[in-house]
C-alpha positions as CSV (number, residue, x, y, z in Angstrom):
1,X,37.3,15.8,131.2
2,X,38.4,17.7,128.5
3,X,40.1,21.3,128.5
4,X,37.2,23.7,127.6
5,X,35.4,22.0,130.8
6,X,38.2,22.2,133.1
7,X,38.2,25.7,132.5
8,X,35.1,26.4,133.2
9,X,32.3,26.2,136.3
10,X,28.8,26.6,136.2
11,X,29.2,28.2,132.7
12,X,31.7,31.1,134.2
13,X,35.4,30.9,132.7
14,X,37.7,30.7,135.1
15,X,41.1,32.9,135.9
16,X,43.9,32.4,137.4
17,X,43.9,33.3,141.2
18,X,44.5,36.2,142.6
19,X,46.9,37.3,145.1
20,X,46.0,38.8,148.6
21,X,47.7,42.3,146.6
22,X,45.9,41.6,143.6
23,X,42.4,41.1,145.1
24,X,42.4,44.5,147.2
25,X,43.1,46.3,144.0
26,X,40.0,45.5,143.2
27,X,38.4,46.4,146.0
28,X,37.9,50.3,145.9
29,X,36.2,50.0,142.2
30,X,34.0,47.3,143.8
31,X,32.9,49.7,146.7
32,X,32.6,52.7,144.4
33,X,30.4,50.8,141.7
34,X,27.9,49.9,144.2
35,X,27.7,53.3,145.6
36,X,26.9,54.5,142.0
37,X,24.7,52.2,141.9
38,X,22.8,53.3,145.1
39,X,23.0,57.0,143.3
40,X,21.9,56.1,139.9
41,X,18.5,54.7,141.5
42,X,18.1,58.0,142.6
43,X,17.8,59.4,138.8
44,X,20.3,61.9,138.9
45,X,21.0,64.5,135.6
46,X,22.2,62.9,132.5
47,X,25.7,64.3,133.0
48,X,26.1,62.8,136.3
49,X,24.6,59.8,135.4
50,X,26.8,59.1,132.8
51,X,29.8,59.4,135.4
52,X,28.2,57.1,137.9
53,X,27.4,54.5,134.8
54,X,31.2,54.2,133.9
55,X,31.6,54.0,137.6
56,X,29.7,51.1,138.6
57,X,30.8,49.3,135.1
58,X,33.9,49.6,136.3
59,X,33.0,48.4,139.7
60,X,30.6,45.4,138.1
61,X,33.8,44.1,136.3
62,X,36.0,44.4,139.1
63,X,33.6,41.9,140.6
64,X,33.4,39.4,137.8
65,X,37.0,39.5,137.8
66,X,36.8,38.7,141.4
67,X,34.3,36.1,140.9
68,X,36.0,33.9,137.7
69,X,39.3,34.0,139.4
70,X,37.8,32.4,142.5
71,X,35.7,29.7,140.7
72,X,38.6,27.2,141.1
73,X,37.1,27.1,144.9
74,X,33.9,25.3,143.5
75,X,36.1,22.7,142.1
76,X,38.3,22.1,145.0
77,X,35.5,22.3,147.9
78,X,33.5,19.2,145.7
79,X,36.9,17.4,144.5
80,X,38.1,17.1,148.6
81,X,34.6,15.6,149.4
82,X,34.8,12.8,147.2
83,X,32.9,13.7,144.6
84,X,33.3,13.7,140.9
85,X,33.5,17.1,139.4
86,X,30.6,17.8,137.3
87,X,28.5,16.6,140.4
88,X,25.4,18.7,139.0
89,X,23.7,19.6,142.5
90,X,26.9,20.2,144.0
91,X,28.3,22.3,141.3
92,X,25.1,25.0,141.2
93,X,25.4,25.0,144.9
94,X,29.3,25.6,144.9
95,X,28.1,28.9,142.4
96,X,25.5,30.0,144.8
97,X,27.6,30.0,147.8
98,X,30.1,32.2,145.4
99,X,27.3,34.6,144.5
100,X,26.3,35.3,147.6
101,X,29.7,35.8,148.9
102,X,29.8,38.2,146.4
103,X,26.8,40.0,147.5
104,X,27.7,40.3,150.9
105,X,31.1,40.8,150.6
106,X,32.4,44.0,152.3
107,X,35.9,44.5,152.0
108,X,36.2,46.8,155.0
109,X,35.6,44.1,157.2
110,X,39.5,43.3,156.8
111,X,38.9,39.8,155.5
112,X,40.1,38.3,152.2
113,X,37.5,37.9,149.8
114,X,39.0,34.3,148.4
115,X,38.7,33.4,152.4
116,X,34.7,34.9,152.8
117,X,33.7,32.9,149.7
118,X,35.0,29.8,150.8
119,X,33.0,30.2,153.7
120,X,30.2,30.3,151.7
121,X,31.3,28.0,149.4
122,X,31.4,25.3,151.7
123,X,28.0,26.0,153.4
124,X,26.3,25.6,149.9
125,X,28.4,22.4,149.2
126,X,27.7,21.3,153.0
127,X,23.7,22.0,152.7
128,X,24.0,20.3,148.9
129,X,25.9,16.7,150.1
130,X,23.5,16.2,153.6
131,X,20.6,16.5,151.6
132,X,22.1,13.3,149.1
133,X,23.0,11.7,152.1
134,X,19.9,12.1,154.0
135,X,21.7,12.4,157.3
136,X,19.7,14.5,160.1
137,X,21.1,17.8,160.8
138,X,21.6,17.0,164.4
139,X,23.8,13.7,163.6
140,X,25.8,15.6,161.2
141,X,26.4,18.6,163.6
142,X,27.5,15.7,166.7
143,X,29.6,13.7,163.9
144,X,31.5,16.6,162.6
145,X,32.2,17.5,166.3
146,X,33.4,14.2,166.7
147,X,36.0,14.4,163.7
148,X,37.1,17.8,165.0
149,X,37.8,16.2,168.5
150,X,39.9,13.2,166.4
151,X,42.1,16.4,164.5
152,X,42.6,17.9,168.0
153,X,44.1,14.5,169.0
154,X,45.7,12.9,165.8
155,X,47.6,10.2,168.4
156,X,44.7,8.9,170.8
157,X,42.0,6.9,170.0
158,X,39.0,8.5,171.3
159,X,36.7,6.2,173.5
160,X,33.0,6.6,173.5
161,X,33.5,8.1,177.4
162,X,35.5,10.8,175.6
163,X,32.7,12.0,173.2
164,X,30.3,11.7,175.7
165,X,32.2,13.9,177.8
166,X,33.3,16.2,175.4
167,X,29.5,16.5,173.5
168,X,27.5,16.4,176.7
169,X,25.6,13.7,175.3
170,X,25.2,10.1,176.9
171,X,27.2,7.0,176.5
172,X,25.1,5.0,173.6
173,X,24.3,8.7,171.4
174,X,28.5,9.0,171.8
175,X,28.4,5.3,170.0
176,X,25.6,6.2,167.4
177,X,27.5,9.5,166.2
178,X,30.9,7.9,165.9
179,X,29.8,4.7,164.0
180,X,27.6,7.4,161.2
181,X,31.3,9.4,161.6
182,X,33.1,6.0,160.7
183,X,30.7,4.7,158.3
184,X,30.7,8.0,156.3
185,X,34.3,8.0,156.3
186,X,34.5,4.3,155.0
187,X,32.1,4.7,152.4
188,X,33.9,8.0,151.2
189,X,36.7,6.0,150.6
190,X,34.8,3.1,149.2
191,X,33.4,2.5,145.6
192,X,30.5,5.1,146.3
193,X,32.1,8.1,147.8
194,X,30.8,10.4,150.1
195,X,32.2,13.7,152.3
196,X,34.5,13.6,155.1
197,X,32.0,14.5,158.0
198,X,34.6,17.0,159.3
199,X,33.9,19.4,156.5
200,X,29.9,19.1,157.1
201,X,28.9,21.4,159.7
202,X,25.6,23.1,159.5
203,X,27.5,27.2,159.7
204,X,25.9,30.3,160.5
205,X,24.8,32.1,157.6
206,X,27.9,35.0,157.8
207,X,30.3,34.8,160.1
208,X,30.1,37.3,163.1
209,X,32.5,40.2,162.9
210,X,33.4,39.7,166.2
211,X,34.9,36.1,165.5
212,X,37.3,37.5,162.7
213,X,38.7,40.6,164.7
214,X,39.4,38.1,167.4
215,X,40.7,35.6,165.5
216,X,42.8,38.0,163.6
217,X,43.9,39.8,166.5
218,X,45.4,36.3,168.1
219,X,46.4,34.9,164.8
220,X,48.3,37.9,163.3
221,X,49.4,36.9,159.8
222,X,48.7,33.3,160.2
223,X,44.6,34.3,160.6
224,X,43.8,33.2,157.0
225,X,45.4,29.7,157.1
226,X,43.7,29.4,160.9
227,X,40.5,30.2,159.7
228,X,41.1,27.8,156.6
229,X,42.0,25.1,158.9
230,X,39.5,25.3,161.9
231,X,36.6,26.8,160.9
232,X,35.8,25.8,157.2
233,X,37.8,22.8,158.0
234,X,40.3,22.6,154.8
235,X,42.7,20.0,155.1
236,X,46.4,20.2,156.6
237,X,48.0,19.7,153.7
238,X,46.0,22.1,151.4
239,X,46.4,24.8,154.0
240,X,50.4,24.0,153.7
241,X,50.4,24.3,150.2
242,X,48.2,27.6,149.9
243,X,51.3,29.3,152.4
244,X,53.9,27.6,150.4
245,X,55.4,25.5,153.1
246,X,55.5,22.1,154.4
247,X,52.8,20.2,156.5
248,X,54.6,20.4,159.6
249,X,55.5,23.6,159.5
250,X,51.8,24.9,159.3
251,X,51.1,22.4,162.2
252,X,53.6,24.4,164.1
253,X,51.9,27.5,163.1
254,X,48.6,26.2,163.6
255,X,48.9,24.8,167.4
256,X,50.7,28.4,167.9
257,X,47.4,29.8,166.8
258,X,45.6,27.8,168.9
259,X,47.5,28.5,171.9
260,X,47.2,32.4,171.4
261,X,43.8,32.0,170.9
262,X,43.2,29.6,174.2
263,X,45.1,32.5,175.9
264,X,43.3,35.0,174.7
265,X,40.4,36.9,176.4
266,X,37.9,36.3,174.2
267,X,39.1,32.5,174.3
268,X,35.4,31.1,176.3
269,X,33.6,33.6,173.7
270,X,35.7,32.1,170.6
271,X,34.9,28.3,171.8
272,X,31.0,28.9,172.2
273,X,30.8,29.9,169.0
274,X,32.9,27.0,167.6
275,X,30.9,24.2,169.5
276,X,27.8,25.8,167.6
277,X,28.8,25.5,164.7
């Protein structure tokens, strides 16, 4: 791959990444370019309009800025699955899931815009790779439940009683949904690779404001790298790097997430909504 394509996706250039700081500076020309937007369709006097133009210019590039310097999450949400970047399918649907994150994005909502679009990111990637695999959406949804019981329990070898148990489902669907987990996992490896099943849950199309206040109320500062880890299912090690500290370290900080989540009151509410997903 040579330099012009590496910096570039889906024919947007990227930038560099932008801080937590950095992106909420952007935030208040974003929200005031789409309210002059809203005006402007209300054909106001050419004096005012000419206010509210430079307005929502202003808040249009504070959203491709936002956008370009967030690209680099197409690339890594295909790379981790396997795939060659440049993936064509995979690629476009990496940029939907971006534009719409975009589009929905409301920054009151307290949640960081690189953290909403990989949300959406994966979703589009997710919806992308099962229909290459042609793997039913109800297998995929019982295998990725399987690999999240395996990261919940890195030292025991799950039987097919314990999937069973765990799933609701009976002893010989328990065996069918961890060989398709184990044979996707080989062949990902393999000479014809394919995504790790625990990154390909079917997802909600936006997640409920209730989960993220919860969350974030239990998590504290750790919410982001939670929400990284358990719910769009980033890996240990990427989540470690992203805080700038070692693997164990954010295991630490990830089981003390879970355990003020467990204990907290919205804890049955918080796991419904998990298992669903």
């Amino acid at each position: 791959m040579n330099g012009s394509t590496s910096r570039r996706v889906g024919g947007l250039a990227l930038l560099p990444p932008l801080s937590a700081d950095e992106e909420r500076l952007l935030y208040p020309a974003i929200v005031a370019g789409r309210e002059a937007a809203l005006l402007l369709a209300a054909a106001p006097e050419p004096s005012v309009r000419q206010r509210l133009e430079r307005q929502r210019r202003r808040g249009q590039d504070a959203e491709s800025q936002l956008l370009r310097a967030t690209c680099g999450l197409v690339r890594a949400r295909v790379l981790e699955r396997g795939y060659r970047f440049g993936a064509d399918e995979l690629e476009a649907a990496g940029i939907e899931g971006l534009v719409n994150a975009l589009a929905r994005f409301d920054p009151s909502r307290g949640i960081r815009f690189a953290t909403y679009a990989n949300y959406w990111i994966t979703k589009m990637v997710r919806e992308a790779v099962r229909e290459q695999l042609g793997v039913s959406d109800s297998a995929m949804r019982l295998a990725v439940r399987v690999e999240r019981l395996r990261r919940q329990h890195p030292h025991r070898d799950l039987t097919p009683e314990d999937v069973a148990r765990a799933l609701g489902i009976g002893r010989e669907r328990a065996l069918e949904v961890m060989r398709i987990a184990q044979d996707v996992s080989a062949r990902r490896r393999g000479s014809a690779p394919l995504p790790d099943l625990a990154q390909d849950a079917a997802v909600p199309s936006d997640p409920p404001a209730w989960v993220i206040e919860a969350l974030r109320r239990a998590c504290g500062e750790d919410f982001e790298a939670f929400w990284s880890y358990t719910v769009t299912s980033a890996s240990l090690e990427d989540v470690a790097r992203t805080q700038g500290i070692s693997r164990q370290g954010m295991a630490k900080r990830l089981e003390g997430c879970r355990q003020r989540v467990r204990a907290s009151a919205d804890a049955e509410r918080l796991q419904e909504w998990l298992d669903a997903q």
